[in-house]
C-alpha angles and dihedrals in degrees: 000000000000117000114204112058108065141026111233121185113332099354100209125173132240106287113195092228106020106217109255086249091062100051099040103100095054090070107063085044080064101047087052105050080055095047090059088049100039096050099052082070098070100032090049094081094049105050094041080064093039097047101035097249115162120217103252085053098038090089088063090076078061095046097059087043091060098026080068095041091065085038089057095045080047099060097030092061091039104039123018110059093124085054097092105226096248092064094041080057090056093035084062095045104044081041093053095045095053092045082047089055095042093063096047092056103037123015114116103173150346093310109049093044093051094052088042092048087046087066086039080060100037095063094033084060082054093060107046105029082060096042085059094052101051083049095051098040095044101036110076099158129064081345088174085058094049086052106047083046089057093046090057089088097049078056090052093057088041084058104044111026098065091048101051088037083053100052091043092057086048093054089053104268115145120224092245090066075046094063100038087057094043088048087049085060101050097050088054082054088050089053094041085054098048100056093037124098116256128169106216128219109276114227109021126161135156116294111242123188078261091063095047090040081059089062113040084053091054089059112342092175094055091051096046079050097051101043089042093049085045094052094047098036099042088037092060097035088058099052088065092046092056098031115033097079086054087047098065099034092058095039109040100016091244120183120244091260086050102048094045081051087067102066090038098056076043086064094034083062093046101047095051076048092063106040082056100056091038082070098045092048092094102045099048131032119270085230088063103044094047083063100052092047092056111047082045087058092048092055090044094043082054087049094054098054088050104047117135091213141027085236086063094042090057092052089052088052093066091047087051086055097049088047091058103040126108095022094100096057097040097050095051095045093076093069083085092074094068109087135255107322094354086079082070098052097049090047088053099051085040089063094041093047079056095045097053090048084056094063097043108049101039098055088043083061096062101052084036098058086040084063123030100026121265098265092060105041085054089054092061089061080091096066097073081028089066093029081062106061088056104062076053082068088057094044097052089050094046089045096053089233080121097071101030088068 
């Protein structure tokens, strides 16, 4: 969605530091579009057994999540600019909660509950695509920071959602009652928008080839860097995220609470992550430490997988957060280099280029782990991990943070 032509809603400027009250509303979006991620880990496992849904075919449930998640980014930016960005919030919400609610009614196998994941997916793509353009449009000072502090609360749902999903499965809860009370909570967020405060992003309209081919031709290589480095790193983000709950079920026996545990103490890992770099930050480039973050995920991504225990693999899990930590942020914060309008179009083919990389990497894992054993196809989560942190190579060159050190 272009900034720079119309004024939709409050049209507001960049401000350097945003007021809390301002940027509010962005955070329960957040928590939201993680709830609906995080909990597809730990309900994998039972409605795969519920549904009848074999392994090699189990990544498919991910890929219409994220298949709607790009559909979602497609028709935000090309067909939604007269939608002020505060209704488009509570669209996605109220949007995500009924899909939420309709899986847990009526899906009776793979296929329902692919076209309905794929609406879960599509509003969830409402709600953070615009809350990164409001971030990279408002936020004009330390902008990695501002991001990194928005994500904070994806992370809180990251953290939180997988351990109490997993103790109610273990107390004898389905993952259809999951999914009633997750779409109830969607639909508060969707009231509580509604009703909140929100400047919109002045001078939106839809994005043309025109628009993209802009610019391409401001910086063509930072934004091959950036959508490159968003494909690898949330690709293989994701696929932890999805898998690593299965994983340890399959290959340590692991109870539902335990299994759950897993991705939490991955995002426990990941948020300290992220309060550490928000300080450094200042003190190294973005580009730097990008580079740091992903090449620790990928060894402690390796050390997952081969861990002798599932005590070990637990302690790994909280490395691989730390590892990936802050790239996320970092990645999208350089949006904020392309001019005027131009920030929301990089943002937005940031996200896409992300989006496309979750429905990859995640349904490769099942027939791969059908094939070639668990440990091995989590291993390979390195690989995009690795691939990552060079496209960081070519965004510190292209940002100039190389000579500047």
């Amino acid at each position: 969605m272009v900034a720079g032509g119309r004024a939709g809603g409050v049209a507001a400027g960049p401000e350097a530091n945003p007021s809390l009250r301002r940027r509010l509303p962005l955070y329960p979006c957040q928590f939201l579009c993680a709830m609906a991620i995080v909990s597809l880990g730990p309900l994998l496992d039972p409605m795969m057994r519920d549904l009848g849904i074999s392994l090699a075919r189990g990544g498919l449930i991910s890929a219409g999540l994220f298949l709607g998640n790009v559909s979602g980014i497609v028709v935000l930016n090309t067909a939604m600019a007269r939608v002020p960005a505060k209704w488009v919030l509570a669209g996605g919400a109220a949007l995500q909660g009924a899909a939420l609610i309709l899986a847990a009614a009526v899906a009776w196998g793979l296929g329902s509950l692919l076209v309905i994941y794929l609406l879960v997916g599509f509003g969830g793509a409402l709600l953070n695509a615009t809350c990164w353009m409001w971030i990279s449009t408002h936020v004009k000072e330390n902008r990695a920071a501002a991001a990194l502090h928005m994500i904070l609360f994806f992370a809180l749902a990251m953290i939180s959602v997988p351990l109490i999903i997993g103790l109610a499965l273990d107390a004898g809860a389905t993952w259809r009652w999951v999914l009633v009370v997750e779409g109830g909570l969607a639909w508060l967020v969707a009231l509580s928008l509604a009703l909140a405060p929100l400047a919109d992003i002045a001078g939106r309209r839809n994005v043309r080839l025109s628009h993209f081919r802009e610019v391409v031709r401001f910086d063509s290589k930072l934004i091959v860097g950036m959508m490159g480095a968003g494909f690898f790193y949330v690709g293989a983000e994701m696929t932890l995220n999805v898998w690593l709950p299965k994983f340890q079920i399959d290959t340590f026996g692991a109870g539902g609470a335990w299994a759950s545990f897993a991705v939490t103490l991955f995002w426990v890992g990941l948020i300290v992550g992220r309060l550490i770099v928000m300080g450094l930050t200042r003190r190294f480039s973005p580009s730097r430490l990008l580079l740091v973050c992903t090449c620790a995920m990928a060894v402690f991504t390796v050390a997952i997988a081969l861990a002798p225990s599932q005590v070990v693999s637990l302690v790994f899990a909280v490395g691989a957060g730390l590892g990936a930590s802050a790239s996320y942020g970092i990645i999208g914060s350089y949006a904020g280099r392309f001019p005027g309008w131009q920030s929301a179009v990089a943002s937005s083919l940031f996200i896409l280029s992300g989006g496309v990389g979750s429905i990859t990497f995640p349904y490769l894992m099942g027939p791969l782990a059908h094939s070639a054993g668990f440990r091995m196809a989590l291993a390979m989560i390195a690989v995009p991990a690795v691939v990552c942190a060079l496209f960081s190579l070519l965004i510190r060159a292209r940002s100039g943070e190389a000579r500047a050190s």
